[in-house]
N, C-alpha and C positions, 0 to 999 in steps of 0.2 A: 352430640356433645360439642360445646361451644371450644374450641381448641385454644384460643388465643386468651378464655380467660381461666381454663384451669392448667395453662402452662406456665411449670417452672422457672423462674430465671436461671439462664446458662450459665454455669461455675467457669473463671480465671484458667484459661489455657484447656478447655475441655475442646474434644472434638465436637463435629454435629455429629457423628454417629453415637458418640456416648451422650449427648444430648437428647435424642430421638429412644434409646435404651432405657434412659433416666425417667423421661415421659411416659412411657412404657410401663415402668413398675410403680411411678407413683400413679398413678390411672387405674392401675392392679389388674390392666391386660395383659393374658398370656400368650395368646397369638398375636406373632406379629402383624401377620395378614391384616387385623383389621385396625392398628395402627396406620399400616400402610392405603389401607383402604381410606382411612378417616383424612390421613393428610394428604396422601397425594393423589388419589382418584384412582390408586391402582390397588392390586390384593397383592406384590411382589414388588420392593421397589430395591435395590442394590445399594448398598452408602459405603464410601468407600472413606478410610478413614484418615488421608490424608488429602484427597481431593473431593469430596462429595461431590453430588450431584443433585436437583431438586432443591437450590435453597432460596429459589424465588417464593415456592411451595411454606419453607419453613422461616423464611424471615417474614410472611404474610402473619402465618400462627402464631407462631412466638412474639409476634411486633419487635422486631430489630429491625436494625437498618443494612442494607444486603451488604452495603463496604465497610460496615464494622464486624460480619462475620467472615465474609474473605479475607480480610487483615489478622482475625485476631483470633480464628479457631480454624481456618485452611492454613495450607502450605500453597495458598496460590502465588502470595507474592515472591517468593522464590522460585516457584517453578516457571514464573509466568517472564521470571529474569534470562530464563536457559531455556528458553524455548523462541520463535520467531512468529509465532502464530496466539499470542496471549490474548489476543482480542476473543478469538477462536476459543481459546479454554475458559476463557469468561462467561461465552454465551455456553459451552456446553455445561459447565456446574450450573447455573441459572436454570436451564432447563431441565428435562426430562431423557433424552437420548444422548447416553455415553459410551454410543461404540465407537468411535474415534479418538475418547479421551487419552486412552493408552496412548496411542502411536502420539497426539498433538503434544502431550504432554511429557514426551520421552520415557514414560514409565517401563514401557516395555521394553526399553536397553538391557531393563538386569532381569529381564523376565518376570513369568509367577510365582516363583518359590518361594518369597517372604510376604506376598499379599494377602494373604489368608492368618498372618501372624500377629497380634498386636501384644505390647507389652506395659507392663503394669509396673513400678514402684512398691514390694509391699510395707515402706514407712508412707509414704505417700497413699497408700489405701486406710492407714491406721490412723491416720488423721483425719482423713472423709471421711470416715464410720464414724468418729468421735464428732466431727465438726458437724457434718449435715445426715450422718446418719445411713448414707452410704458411699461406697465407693466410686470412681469415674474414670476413662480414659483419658491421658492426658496428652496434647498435641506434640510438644516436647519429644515425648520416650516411641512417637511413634516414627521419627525419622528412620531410613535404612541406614544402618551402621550402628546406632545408638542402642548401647548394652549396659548404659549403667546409668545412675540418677545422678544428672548434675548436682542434686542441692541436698541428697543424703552420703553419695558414693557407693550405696550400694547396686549388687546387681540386679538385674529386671526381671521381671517374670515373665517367658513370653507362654503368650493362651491361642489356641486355634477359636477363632472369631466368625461363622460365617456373617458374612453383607448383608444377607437376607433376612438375618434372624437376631434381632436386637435384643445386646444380651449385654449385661455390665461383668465387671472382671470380680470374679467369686476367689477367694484366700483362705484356706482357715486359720483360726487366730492363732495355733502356733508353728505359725507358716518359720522356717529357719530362713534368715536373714545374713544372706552371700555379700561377703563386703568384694568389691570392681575391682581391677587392674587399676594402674594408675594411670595407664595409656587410656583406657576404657572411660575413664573418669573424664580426662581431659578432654576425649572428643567431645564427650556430652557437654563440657560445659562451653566448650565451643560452637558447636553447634546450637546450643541457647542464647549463645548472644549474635550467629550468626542470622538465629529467625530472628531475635527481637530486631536487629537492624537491618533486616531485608527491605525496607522501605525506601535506603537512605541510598544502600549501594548500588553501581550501578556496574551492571557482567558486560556491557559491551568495553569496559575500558581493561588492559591488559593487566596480567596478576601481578606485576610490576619487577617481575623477574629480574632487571638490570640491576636493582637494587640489591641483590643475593648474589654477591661473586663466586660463592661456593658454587652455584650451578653452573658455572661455567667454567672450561677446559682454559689453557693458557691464551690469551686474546679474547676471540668474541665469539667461538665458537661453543654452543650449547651442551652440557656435558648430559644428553640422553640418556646414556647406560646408567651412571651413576644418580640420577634422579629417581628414573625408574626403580632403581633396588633400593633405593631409601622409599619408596611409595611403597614397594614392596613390603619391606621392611613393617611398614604402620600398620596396614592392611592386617598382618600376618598377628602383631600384636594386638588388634581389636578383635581376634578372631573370625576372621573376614574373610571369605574368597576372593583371589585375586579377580579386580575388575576393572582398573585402570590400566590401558597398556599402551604402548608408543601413540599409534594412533591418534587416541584419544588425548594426549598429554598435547602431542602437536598441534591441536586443533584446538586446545583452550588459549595455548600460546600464542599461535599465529592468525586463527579465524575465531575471537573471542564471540563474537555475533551468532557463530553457527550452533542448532540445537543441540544440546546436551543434558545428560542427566543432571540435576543439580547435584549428587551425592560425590559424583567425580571432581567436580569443580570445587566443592568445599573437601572433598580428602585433598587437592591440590596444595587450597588456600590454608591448611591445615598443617599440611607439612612447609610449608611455606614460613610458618609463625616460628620454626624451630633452630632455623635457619639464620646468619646472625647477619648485619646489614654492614658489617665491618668489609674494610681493605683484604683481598686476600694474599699475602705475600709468598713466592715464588722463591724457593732456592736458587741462587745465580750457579748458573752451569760453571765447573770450570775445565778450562780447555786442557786436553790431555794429549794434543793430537794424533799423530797417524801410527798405529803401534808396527812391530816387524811383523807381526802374522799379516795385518791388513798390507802391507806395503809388498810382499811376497808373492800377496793372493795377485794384487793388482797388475803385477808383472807378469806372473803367469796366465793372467786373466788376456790381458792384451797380445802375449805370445801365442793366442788360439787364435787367434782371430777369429771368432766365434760369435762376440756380444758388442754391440754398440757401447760409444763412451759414456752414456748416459745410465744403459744397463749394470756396466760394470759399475756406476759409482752409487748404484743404489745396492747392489751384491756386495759391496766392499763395506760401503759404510764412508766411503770418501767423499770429498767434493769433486764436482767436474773441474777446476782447475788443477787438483792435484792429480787426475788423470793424462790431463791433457799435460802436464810439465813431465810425468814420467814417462810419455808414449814421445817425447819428442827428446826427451834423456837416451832412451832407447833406440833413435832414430826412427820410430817407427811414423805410419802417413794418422795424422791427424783429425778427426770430425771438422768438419768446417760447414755451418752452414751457410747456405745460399745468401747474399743480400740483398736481392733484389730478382722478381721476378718478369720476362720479358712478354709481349705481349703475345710470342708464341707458345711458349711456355701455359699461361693462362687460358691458350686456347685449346691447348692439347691435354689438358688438367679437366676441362667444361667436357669436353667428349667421351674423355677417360671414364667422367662421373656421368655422363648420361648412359655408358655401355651398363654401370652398374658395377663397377673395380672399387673397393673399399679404398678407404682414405689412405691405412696403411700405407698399400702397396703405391697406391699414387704418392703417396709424400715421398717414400723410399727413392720412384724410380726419378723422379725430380730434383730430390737432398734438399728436399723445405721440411718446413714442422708441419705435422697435420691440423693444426688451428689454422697455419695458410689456407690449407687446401681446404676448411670449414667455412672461410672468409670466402672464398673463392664460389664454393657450391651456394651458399646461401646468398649470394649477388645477383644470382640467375633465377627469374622471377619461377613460381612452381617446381625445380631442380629436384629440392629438398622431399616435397610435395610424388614426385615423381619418382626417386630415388626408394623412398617408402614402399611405395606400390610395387616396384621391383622385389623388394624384399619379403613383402606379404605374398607378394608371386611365387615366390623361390620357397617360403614355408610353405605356401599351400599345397606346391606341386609336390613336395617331400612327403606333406603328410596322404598324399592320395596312392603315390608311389608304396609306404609302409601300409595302408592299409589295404591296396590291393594284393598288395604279398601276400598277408597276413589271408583273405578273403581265400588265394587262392592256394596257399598253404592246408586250410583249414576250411575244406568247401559247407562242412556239417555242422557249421559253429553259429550258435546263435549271436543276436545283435550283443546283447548281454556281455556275451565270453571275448567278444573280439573288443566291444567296448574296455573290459579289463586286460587285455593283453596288448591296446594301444593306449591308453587314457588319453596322453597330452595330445596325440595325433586326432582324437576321437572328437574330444573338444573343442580343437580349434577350427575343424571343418565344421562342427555342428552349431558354431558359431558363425562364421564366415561363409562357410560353403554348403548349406543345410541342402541346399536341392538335389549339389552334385551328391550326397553323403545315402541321402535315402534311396535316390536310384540303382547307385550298385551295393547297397547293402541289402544280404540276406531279406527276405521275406519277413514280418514278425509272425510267430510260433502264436499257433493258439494257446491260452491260457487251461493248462491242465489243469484239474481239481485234485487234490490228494488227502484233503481235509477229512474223509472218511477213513483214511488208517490209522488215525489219532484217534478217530469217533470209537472206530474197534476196541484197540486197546485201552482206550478210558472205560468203555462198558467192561469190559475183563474185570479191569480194576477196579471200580466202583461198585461193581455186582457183592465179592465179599462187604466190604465194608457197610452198604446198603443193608446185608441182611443181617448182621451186628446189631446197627440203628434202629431198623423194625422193630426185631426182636427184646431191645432194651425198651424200647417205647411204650411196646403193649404189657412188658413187664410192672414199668414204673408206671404209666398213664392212661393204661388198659384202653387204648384207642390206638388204630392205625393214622401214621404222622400225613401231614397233609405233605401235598409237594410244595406249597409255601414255605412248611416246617424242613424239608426237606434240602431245598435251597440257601435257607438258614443254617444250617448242620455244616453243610460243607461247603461257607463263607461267600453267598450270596453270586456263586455263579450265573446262577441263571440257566444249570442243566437238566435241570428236572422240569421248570415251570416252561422253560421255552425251547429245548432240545433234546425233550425225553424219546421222538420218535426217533431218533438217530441214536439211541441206545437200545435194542432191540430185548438184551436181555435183561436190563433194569427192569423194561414196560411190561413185559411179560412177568415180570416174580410182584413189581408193586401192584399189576393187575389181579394176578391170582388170589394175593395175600389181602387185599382189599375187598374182595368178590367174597372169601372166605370168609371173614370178620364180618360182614356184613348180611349174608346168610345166619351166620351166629346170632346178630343180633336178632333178627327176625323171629330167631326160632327161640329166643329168651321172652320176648316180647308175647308171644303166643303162647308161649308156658305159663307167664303170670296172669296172662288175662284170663286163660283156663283156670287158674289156683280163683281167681276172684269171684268166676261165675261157681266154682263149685263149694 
């Protein structure tokens, strides 16, 4: 069969998979096997319905042109925006081999749970069947997130779809018709105008956040928490698992070039549109100053001599000047720091920090600020570098120390048990220190079998019920059930046809019972050929 000249033209926003399905039934093939076979040289070919694959294959048959089907019936041109590697998704939809597509394409961020889903319109099916007579998938309603039809408002119908098996979306005619959320509404009609202009935009330039003052805290610092519970927030109303999280938000903000799902990017740009581009205006504080409880505290605070001036004026709620006026109201000795540091001083600061003395206690015993002593350490070329090493030295010995306790506390304990009774100690030598970790760790235990006391009590169990099934069987169908049949009875285990010998008392009663019934037959068979000859 000549493909290119008894194929249909492709319908306005249809997928290739619903185009390939379409082909399919007008052709009045019902395997799809030899669809598959006829176009693409294979008897199994997968299309997936928002990135396919093989459309070199099918823009050959159909006679299209390959970038007016990327453009106008994929979701490449978005994904190919959020991703780093579009060249790469090009050549794999173009070809034949798409076991990389997942990963190049970001799709596996949100996993497989909705890939096997696709959803249908049914006023958008009522008018296929009326217009061309039947229905189609539409590229639109196949985004993730999208539960409702931009252009009727109502909701979608979603249908389990397998890749393999080209199949168009079936309704019957008094399908009841679910009107959307109005959140649900709005993403869809959002995201229809976010594909129709996916040509134009361009994801390396940032979501332009500046312009949203609501997203930000008093100054210039980014209000995180409160972003994310508004993302939250959307999510919750499109009925949507949360899938956007810090992470993810940080990195569309600040490394807009780095791979991502597109779905996160347009829920961003989404909630983004809600947002108003106005001045945000700030209540003026007004000054109430120093009340008697705080001024009490602060006296008694300094009569311990207990907390530095700075401690106390973060405990108080003061400023350090009005510490410093009441410590010297009191006559008491005053914080003063150092002005200038000498060049012995600097020297004895470098030693201090090659011993491995934290910065604290060096600034303390000097009376500098510890950003001195940061200035200081980081002047000395590797210091910093060295300072490190120290410290990965001092975990590591910690965690050899707890886990040899633990080892000699517990001489009978396998890798396993000490693993849970140390974790963080477990994993940072099994990272860092893997040679020392396996040499004085226990021996690994050989793997014990225990799988056959399960096998027991399942034959116990299944023994009754087994001979229930028989006995109905030969009742209703006057034949002993195959173990095919039987595999089928109780939901395609697989215990009869492939692990009947590990049921000892099923094989023996489906043995006997079968032995018998078939002796029957033998001696019915010889009864009538007897009745014939005589």
């Amino acid at each position: 069969m000549s493909i290119s000249i008894y194929s249909p033209r492709i319908q306005n926003n249809e997928t290739i998979y619903s185009y390939v399905s379409r082909c399919q039934h007008i052709w009045g093939i019902v395997n799809s096997r030899v669809v598959a076979r006829d176009w693409f040289g294979r008897d199994s070919v997968s299309i997936n319905q928002e990135l396919p694959t093989e459309l070199s294959k099918i823009s050959e048959g159909a006679d299209y042109d390959l970038d007016y089907l990327l453009s106008h019936h994929t979701l490449y041109n978005i994904y190919a925006h959020f991703t780093n590697q579009s060249e790469k998704l090009k050549r794999l939809m173009l070809g034949s081999n798409a076991q990389s597509l997942a990963n190049v394409s970001m799709i596996s961020q949100l996993g497989a749970s909705s890939h096997d889903i696709s959803n249908v319109c049914p006023l958008c099916y009522a008018e296929d069947i009326e217009r061309i007579g039947v229905g189609y998938w539409r590229l639109n309603h196949q985004f993730y997130g999208v539960k409702a039809c931009a252009k009727h408002g109502c909701e979608l119908v979603a249908q389990r779809v397998d890749s393999r098996h080209y199949t168009l979306p079936s309704l019957p005619s008094n399908h009841r018709v679910e009107k959307a959320s109005t959140m649900q509404v709005m993403f869809a009609v959002f995201v229809e105008d976010f594909i129709a202009q996916s040509k134009e935009f361009d994801a390396t330039k940032t979501d332009g956040l500046k312009s949203y003052p609501l997203a930000f805290k008093r100054g210039r610092q980014l209000d995180m928490k409160s972003l994310l519970h508004f993302l939250d927030a959307i999510e919750r109303g499109l009925g949507l698992p949360r899938t956007i999280n810090e992470g993810h938000l940080r990195r569309l903000i600040l490394i807009p070039s780095q791979p991502i799902h597109p779905f996160k990017a347009t829920l961003l740009r989404f909630g983004l549109s809600f947002l108003s581009k106005g001045l945000r205006n700030y209540p003026k504080r007004e000054y109430r100053g120093v009340s008697e409880r705080q001024a009490l505290r602060c006296v008694s605070m300094l009569h311990q001599f207990k907390f530095s001036m700075r401690e106390i004026s973060r405990r108080v709620g003061v400023s350090m000047s009005y510490v410093k006026q009441t410590a010297k109201r009191l006559k008491l000795p005053v914080d003063e720091r150092r002005k200038f540091i000498t060049a012995d001083m600097e020297r004895n600061i470098i030693d201090m920090a090659i011993n491995g003395q934290c910065r604290e206690s060096i600034a303390s015993k000097f009376e500098i600020s510890v950003g001195a002593v940061e200035q200081i350490i980081q002047s000395v070329p590797n210091l910093t570098s060295w300072r490190q090493y120290l410290r990965m030295l001092e975990k590591r010995n910690q965690a050899r120390s707890v886990l040899v306790a633990l080892i000699q506390r517990h001489p009978n304990y396998s890798r396993t048990q000490l693993r849970k009774l140390a974790q963080k100690e477990y994993k940072f030598l099994y990272t860092y220190d893997k040679t020392w970790l396996f040499k004085n760790l226990p021996k690994p235990q050989k793997r014990v079998y225990h799988g056959y006391k399960q096998w027991i009590e399942r034959d116990k169990s299944l023994l009754v019920k087994l001979k229930d099934l028989v006995r109905n069987w030969l009742l209703q169908q006057r034949t002993v059930p195959s173990l095919s049949d039987l595999d089928r009875a109780f939901k395609h285990e697989g215990w009869f046809t492939k692990s009947l010998h590990k049921m000892p008392l099923c094989w023996r009663y489906y043995r006997r019972v079968s032995k018998r019934f078939s002796n029957l037959q033998e001696k019915n068979h010889v009864r009538e050929r007897c009745k014939k000859h005589n």
